[in-house]
C-alpha positions in Angstrom: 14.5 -12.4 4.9 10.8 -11.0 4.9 8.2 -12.0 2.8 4.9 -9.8 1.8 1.9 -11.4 0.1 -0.5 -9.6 -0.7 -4.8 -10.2 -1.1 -8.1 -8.5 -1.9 -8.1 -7.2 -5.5 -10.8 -7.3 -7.4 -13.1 -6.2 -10.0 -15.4 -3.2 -8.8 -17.6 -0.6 -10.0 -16.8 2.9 -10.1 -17.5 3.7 -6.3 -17.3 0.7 -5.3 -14.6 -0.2 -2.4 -12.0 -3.0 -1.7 -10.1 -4.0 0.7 -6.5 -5.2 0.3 -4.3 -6.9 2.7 -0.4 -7.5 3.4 0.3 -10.7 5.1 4.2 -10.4 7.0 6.0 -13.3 7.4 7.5 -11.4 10.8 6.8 -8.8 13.2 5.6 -5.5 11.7 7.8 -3.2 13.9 7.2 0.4 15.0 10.6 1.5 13.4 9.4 -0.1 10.1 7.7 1.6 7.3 4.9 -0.1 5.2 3.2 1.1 2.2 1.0 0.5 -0.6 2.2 1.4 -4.4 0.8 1.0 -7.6 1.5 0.3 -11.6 -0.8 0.8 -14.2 0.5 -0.3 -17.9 2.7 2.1 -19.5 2.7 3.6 -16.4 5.5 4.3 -13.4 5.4 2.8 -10.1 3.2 5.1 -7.7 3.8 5.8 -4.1 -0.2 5.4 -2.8 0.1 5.4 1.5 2.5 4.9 3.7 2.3 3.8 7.6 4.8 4.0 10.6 3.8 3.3 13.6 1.3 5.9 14.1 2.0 8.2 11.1 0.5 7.7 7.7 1.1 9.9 4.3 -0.7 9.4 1.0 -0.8 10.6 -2.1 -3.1 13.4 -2.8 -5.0 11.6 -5.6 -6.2 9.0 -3.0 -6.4 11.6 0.1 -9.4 11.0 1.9 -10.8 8.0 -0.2 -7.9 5.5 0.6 -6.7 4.4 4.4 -3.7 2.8 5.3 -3.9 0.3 8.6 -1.8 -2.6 10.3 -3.4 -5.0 12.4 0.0 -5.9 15.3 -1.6 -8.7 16.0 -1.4 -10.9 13.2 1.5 -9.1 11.0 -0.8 -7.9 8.0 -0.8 -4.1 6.1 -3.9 -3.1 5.1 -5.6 -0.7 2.4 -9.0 0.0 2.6 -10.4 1.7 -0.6 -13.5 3.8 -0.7 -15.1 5.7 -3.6 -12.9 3.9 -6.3 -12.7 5.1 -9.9 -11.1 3.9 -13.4 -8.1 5.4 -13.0 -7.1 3.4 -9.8 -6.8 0.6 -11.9 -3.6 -1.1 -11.4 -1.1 -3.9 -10.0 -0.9 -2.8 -6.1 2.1 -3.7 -4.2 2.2 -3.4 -0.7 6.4 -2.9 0.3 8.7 -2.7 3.6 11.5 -0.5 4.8 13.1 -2.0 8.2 14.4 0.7 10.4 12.5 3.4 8.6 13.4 6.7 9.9 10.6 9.0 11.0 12.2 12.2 9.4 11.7 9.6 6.1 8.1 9.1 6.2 7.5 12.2 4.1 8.9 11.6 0.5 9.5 7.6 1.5 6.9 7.4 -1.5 8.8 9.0 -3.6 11.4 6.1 -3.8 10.9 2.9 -4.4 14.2 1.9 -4.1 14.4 3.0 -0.6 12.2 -0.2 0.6 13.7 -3.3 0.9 10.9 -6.0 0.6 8.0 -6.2 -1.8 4.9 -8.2 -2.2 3.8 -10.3 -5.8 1.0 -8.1 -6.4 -2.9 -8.0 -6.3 -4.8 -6.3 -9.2 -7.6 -3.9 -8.8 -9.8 -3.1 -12.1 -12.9 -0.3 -12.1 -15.1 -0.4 -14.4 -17.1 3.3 -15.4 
């Protein structure tokens, strides 16, 4: 069984930037798919990136503000966060899929359900 833990929330300022990280307990494989979501209260789980092998999707709210990264080497998803504002306040949750298809990188966010292994959570807070 896999294990995800994840690290690096914070409190920031609006503009401010984190960086949160993924620790694996195994191998992060090319055919697996790795991703970041996110709850705020009241709120649905979001979708946020998404990373296999060399392809990554995001969620247009976060599109070129957010980057999505894993580090081979020592098993660990990360999620760098530039330019934050209030509402990316939230729980994130970085999750797996093992033997992620590449035709179902696309709407993967779309569906929690479809990854098999999640993390505890880290929050993030920014303040205006």
């Amino acid at each position: 069984q896999e294990t995800l833990r994840e690290s690096g929330g914070g409190s920031v300022q609006a503009g401010g930037s984190l960086r949160l990280s993924c620790a694996s307990s195994g191998m992060i494989y090319r055919s697996a798919c790795m991703a970041w979501f996110r709850q705020a209260p009241g709120k649905s789980r979001e979708g946020v990136a998404l990373i296999r092998d060399a392809a990554t999707v995001y969620v247009d709210s976060v599109k070129g503000r957010f980057t999505i990264s894993v580090d081979n080497a020592k098993n660990t998803l990360y999620l760098q966060m530039d330019n934050l504002e209030p509402d990316d306040t939230a729980m994130y949750y970085c999750a797996m899929r093992l033997f992620c298809q590449a035709s179902a990188t696309s709407n993967a966010l779309r569906d929690v359900a479809y990854f098999q292994y999640w993390g505890q959570g880290t929050q993030v807070t920014v303040s205006s």
